[in-house]
C-alpha positions, 0 to 999 in steps of 0.5 A: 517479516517476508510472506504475509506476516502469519496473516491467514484472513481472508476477505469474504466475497469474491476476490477483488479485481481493484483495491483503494488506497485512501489518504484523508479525503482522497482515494487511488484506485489500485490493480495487479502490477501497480506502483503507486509513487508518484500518486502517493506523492500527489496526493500529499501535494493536494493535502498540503503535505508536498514537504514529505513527498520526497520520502516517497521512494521511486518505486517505494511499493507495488501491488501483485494481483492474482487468483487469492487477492493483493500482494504488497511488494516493498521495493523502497529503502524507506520505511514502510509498514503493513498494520504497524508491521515493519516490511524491508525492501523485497518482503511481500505480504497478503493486503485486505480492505481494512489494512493500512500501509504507513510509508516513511512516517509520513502518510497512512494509506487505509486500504478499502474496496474499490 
């Protein structure tokens, strides 16, 4: 589904400046204009998951920042999904602490406060 999936909560509390993107026992610090490829594939080496790394597209997903919070934008052709939502190459969608992104099928990223 493009736009925020019909999504209308709102985190409370200011609008963050950064968001975490965390993977078992590692996190990456996210800001507006953000892609996060070639982090997202670090962090499967360093969990001993370096065979998915290659599901990861270049440019799989990047993260818009602006007054109201974070947009995911999908540019990948692989999977990807925003709470068990499908997301196609170009749709967007609203992302909160306590989201979480699945790419490919390989990784589950949770979003959290930085």
């Amino acid at each position: 589904a493009r736009g925020d999936s019909g999504r209308t909560r709102r985190a409370s509390g200011p609008v963050p400046d950064r968001l975490a993107l965390s993977y078992r026992n590692q996190r990456l610090v996210v800001s507006g204009g953000d892609t996060v490829d070639e982090q997202i594939r670090a962090m499967l080496r360093a969990a001993d998951e370096g065979e998915h790394a290659k599901w990861i597209d270049d440019r799989h997903l990047h993260f818009i920042h602006d007054e109201h919070g974070f947009t995911l934008v999908v540019d990948g052709e692989n999977p990807t999904r925003l709470n068990g939502d499908r997301m196609r190459p170009g749709d967007r969608a609203r992302v909160y602490p306590g989201d979480e992104i699945e790419l490919s099928g390989v990784v589950t990223l949770a979003v959290e406060r930085a």
